[in-house]
N, C-alpha and C positions, 0 to 999 in steps of 0.2 A: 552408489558407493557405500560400503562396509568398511567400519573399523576393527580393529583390534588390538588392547593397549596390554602388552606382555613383555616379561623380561626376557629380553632378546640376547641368547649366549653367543651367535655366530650368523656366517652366512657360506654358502659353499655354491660357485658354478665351474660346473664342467662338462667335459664334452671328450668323446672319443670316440672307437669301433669295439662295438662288443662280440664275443667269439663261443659265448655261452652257447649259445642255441645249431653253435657249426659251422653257418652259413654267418661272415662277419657282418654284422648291422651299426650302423650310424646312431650313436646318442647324445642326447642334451640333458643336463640335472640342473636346476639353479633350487635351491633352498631356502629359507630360514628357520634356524634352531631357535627356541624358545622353552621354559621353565611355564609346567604346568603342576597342579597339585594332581598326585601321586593317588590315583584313584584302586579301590578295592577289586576286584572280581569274583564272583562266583557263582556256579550254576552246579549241576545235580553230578559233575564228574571233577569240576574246581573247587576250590577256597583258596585264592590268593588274596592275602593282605596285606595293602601297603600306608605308608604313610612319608611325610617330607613333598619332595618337588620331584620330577620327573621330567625329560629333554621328552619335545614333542617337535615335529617338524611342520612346515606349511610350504606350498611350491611357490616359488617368485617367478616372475616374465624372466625369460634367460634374456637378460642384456647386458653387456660391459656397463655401461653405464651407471644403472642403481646396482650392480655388486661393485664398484667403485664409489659409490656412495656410502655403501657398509664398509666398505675400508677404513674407513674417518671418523669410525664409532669405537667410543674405549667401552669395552664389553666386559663384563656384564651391563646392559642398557636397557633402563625402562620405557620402552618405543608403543608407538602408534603404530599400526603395518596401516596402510590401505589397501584394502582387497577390492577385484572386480570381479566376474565369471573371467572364467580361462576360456580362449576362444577354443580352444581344442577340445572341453567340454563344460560346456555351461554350467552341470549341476556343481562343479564346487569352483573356490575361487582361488586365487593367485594373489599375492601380494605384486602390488604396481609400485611402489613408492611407500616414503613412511616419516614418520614428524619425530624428533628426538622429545 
């Protein structure tokens, strides 16, 4: 188990048929928004400079459940997520749950 303790702006699940690609497909999004600092970039064709906080996103288990539990959070909120590997792919994680 992984934590990580962020100011957590929102959380967003949903679900529908996507039509983009033609042929209509089935999809699932569950989220959490969070407040990261606001990083620079640049390389030999950029110079982007930034500075302040920045909205960064991390994926949650799609369950009613815990986004019924971010329901009951008065947001802006400085949270714990708890992350696991996503079984769908291991090398990154998922937020499971999270401690106010």
């Amino acid at each position: 188990m992984t934590t990580l303790k962020v100011m957590v702006t929102g959380a967003s699940l949903g679900a529908g048929v996507s039509k983009k690609s033609g042929t209509p497909k089935p999809y699932q999004m569950a989220n959490v928004t969070y407040l990261a600092v606001a990083e620079s970039f640049q390389n030999e064709d950029h110079n982007i400079q930034r500075c302040g906080l920045t909205e960064k996103q991390i994926p949650m288990v799609y369950t009613n459940e815990l986004f019924k539990q971010f329901t009951t959070v008065t947001f802006p909120a400085e949270l714990e997520l708890i992350l696991q590997p996503d079984p769908q792919n291991p090398t990154r994680n998922v937020v499971t749950d999270f401690k106010g």
